[in-house]
KELUMDO-436575 format. One record per residue: residue number from 1; residue in one letter; chain; x, y, z of N, C-alpha, C, O in turn. Coordinates in Angstrom, 2 decimals. Layout:
BEGIN
+-----+-----+-------+---------+---------+---------+---------+---------+---------+---------+---------+---------+---------+---------+---------+
:   n : res : chain :     n_u :     n_v :     n_w :    ca_u :    ca_v :    ca_w :     c_u :     c_v :     c_w :     o_u :     o_v :     o_w :
+-----+-----+-------+---------+---------+---------+---------+---------+---------+---------+---------+---------+---------+---------+---------+
: NUM :   A :     A :       X :       Y :       Z :       X :       Y :       Z :       X :       Y :       Z :       X :       Y :       Z :
...
+-----+-----+-------+---------+---------+---------+---------+---------+---------+---------+---------+---------+---------+---------+---------+
This chain:
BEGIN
+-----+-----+-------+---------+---------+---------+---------+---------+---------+---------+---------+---------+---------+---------+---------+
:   n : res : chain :     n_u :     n_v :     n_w :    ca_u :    ca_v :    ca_w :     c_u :     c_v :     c_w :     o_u :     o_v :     o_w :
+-----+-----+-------+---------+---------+---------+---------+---------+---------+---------+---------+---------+---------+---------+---------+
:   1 :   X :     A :   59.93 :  101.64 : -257.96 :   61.17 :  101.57 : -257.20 :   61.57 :  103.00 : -256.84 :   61.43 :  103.90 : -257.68 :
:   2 :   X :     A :   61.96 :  103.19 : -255.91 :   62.24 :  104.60 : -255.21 :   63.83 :  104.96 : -255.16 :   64.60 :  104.03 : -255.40 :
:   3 :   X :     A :   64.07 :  105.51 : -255.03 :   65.40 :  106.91 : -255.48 :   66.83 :  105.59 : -254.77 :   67.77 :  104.92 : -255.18 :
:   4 :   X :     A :   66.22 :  105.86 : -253.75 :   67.00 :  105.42 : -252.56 :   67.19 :  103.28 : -252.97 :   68.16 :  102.52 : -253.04 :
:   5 :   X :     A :   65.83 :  103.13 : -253.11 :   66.53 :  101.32 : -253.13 :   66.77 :  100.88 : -255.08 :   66.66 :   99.76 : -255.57 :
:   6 :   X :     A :   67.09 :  102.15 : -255.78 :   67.49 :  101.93 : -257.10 :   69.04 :  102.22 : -257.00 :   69.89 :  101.63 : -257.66 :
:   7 :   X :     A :   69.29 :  103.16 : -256.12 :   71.01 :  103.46 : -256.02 :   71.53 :  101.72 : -255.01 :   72.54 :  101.02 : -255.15 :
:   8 :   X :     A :   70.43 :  101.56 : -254.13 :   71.32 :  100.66 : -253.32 :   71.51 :   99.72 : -254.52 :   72.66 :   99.32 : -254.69 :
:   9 :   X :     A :   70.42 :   99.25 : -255.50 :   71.02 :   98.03 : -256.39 :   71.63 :   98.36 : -256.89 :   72.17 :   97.38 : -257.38 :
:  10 :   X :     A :   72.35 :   99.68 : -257.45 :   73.52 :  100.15 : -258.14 :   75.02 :   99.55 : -257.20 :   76.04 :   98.95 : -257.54 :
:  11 :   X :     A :   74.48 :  100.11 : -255.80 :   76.03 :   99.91 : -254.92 :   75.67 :   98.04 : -255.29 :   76.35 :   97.62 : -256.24 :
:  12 :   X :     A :   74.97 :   97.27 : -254.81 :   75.21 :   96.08 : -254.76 :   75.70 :   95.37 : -255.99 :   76.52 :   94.46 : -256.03 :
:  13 :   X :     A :   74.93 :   96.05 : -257.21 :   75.48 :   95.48 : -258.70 :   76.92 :   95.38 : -259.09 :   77.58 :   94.64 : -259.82 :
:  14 :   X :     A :   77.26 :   96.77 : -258.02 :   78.75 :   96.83 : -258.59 :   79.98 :   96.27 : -257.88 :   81.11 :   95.98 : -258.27 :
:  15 :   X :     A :   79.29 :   96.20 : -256.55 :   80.24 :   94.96 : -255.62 :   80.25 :   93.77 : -256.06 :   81.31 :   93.18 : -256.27 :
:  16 :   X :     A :   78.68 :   93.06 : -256.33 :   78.69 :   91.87 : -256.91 :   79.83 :   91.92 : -258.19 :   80.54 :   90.92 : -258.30 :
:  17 :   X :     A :   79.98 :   92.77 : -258.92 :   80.62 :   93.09 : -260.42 :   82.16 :   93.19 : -260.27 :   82.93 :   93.04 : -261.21 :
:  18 :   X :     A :   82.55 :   93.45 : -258.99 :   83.92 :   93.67 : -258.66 :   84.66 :   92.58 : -257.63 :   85.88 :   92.45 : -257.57 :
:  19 :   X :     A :   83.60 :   91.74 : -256.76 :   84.02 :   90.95 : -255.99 :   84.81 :   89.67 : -256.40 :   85.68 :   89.32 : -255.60 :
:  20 :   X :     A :   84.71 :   89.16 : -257.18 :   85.94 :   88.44 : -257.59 :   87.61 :   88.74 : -257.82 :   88.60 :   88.11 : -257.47 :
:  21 :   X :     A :   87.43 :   89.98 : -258.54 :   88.53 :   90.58 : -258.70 :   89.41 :   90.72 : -257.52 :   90.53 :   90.24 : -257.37 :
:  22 :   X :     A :   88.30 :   91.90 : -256.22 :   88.94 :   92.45 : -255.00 :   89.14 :   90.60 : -254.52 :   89.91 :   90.59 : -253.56 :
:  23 :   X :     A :   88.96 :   89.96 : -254.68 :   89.57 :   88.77 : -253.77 :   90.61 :   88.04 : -254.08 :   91.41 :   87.49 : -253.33 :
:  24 :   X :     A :   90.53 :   88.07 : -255.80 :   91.76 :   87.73 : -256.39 :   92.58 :   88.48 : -256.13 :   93.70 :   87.96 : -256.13 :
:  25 :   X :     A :   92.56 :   89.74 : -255.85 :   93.73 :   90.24 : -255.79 :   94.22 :   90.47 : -254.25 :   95.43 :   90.39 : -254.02 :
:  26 :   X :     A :   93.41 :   90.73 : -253.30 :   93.74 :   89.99 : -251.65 :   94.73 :   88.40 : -251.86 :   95.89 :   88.30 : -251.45 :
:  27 :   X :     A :   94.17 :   87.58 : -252.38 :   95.12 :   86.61 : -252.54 :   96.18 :   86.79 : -252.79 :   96.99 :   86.21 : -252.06 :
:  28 :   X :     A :   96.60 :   87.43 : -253.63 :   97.65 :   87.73 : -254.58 :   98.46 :   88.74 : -253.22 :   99.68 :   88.69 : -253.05 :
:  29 :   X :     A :   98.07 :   89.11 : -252.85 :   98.54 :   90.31 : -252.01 :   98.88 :   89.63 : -250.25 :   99.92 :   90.06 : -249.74 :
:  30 :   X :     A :   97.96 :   88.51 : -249.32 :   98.70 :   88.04 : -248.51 :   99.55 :   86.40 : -248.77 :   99.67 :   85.54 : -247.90 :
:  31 :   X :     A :  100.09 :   86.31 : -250.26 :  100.51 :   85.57 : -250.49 :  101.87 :   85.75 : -250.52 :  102.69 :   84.84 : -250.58 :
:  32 :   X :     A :  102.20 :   87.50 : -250.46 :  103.17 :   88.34 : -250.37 :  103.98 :   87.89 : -248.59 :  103.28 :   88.14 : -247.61 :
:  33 :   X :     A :  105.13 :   87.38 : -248.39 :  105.71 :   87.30 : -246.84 :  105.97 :   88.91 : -246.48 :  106.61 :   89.73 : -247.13 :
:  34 :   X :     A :  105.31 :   89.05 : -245.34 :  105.30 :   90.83 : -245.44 :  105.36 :   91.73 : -243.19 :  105.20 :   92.85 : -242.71 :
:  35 :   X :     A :  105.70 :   90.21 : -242.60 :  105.76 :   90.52 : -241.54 :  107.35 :   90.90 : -241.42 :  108.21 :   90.38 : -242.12 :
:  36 :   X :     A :  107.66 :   92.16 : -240.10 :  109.18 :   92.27 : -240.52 :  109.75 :   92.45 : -238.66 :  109.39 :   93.12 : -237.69 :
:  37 :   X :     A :  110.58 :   91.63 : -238.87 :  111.34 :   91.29 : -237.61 :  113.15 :   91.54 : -238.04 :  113.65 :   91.80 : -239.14 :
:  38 :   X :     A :  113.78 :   91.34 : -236.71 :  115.12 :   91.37 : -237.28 :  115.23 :   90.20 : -238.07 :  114.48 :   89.25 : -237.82 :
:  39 :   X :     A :  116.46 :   90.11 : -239.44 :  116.59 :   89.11 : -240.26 :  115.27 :   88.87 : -241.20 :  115.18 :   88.01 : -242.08 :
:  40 :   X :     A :  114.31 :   89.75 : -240.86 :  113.10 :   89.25 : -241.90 :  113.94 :   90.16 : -243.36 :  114.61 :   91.18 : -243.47 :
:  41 :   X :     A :  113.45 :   89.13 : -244.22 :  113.86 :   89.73 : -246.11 :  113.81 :   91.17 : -245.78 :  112.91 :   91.15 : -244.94 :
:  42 :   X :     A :  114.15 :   92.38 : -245.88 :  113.28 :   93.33 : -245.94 :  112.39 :   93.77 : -247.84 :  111.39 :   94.36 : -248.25 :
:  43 :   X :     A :  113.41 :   93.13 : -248.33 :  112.44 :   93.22 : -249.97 :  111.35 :   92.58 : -249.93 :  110.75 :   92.35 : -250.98 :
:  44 :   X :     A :  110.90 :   92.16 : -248.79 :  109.52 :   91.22 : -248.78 :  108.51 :   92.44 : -248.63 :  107.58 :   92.81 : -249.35 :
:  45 :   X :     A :  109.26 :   93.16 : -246.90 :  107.67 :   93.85 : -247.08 :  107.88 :   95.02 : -248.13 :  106.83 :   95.62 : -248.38 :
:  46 :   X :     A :  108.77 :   95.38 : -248.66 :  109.12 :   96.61 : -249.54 :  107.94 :   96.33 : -250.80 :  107.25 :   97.24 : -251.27 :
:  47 :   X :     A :  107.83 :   94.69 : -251.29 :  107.10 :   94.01 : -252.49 :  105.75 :   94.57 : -251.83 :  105.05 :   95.31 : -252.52 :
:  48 :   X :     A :  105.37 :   94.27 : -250.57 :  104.26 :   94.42 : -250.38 :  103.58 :   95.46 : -250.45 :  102.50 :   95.72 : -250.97 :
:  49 :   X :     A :  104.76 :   96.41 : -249.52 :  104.13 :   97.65 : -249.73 :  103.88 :   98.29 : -251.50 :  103.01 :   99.10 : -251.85 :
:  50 :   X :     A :  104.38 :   97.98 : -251.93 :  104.43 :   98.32 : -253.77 :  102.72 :   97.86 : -254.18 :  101.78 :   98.53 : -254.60 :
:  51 :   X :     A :  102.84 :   96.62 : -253.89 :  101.76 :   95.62 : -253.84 :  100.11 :   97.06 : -253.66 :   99.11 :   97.39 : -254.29 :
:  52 :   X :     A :  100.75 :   97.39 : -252.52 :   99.03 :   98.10 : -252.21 :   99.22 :   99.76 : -252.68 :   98.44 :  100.66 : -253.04 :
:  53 :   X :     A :  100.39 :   99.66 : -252.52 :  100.50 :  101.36 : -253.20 :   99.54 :  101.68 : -254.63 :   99.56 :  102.80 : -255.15 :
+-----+-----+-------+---------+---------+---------+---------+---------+---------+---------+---------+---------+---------+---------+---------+
C-alpha cells in the first residue's frame, strides 16, 4: 500500500468514524426555527447562532 492510498483510508476511516455524530448533530441544529423576518422570535436565530458557534 502506498503513502498516498494509506492516508486516504485514514481520511475515510475517520469520516466513516465521525459520520453519525456530524448528522446527529445537523439534526439537532435545523431542528432549531432560525429564519428571521419581521415578528420572527429573534431568540430563535440567536439559539442558532450559539448552536454553531
Amino acid at each position: 500500500m502506498t503513502h498516498s492510498s494509506r492516508s486516504l483510508d485514514e481520511i475515510r476511516s475517520r469520516i466513516d468514524a465521525g459520520l453519525s455524530e456530524s448528522v446527529e448533530t445537523l439534526k439537532a441544529l435545523v431542528r432549531i426555527p432560525s429564519v428571521s423576518w419581521d415578528g420572527f422570535p429573534s431568540e430563535e436565530v440567536h439559539r442558532s447562532a450559539e448552536f454553531v458557534a
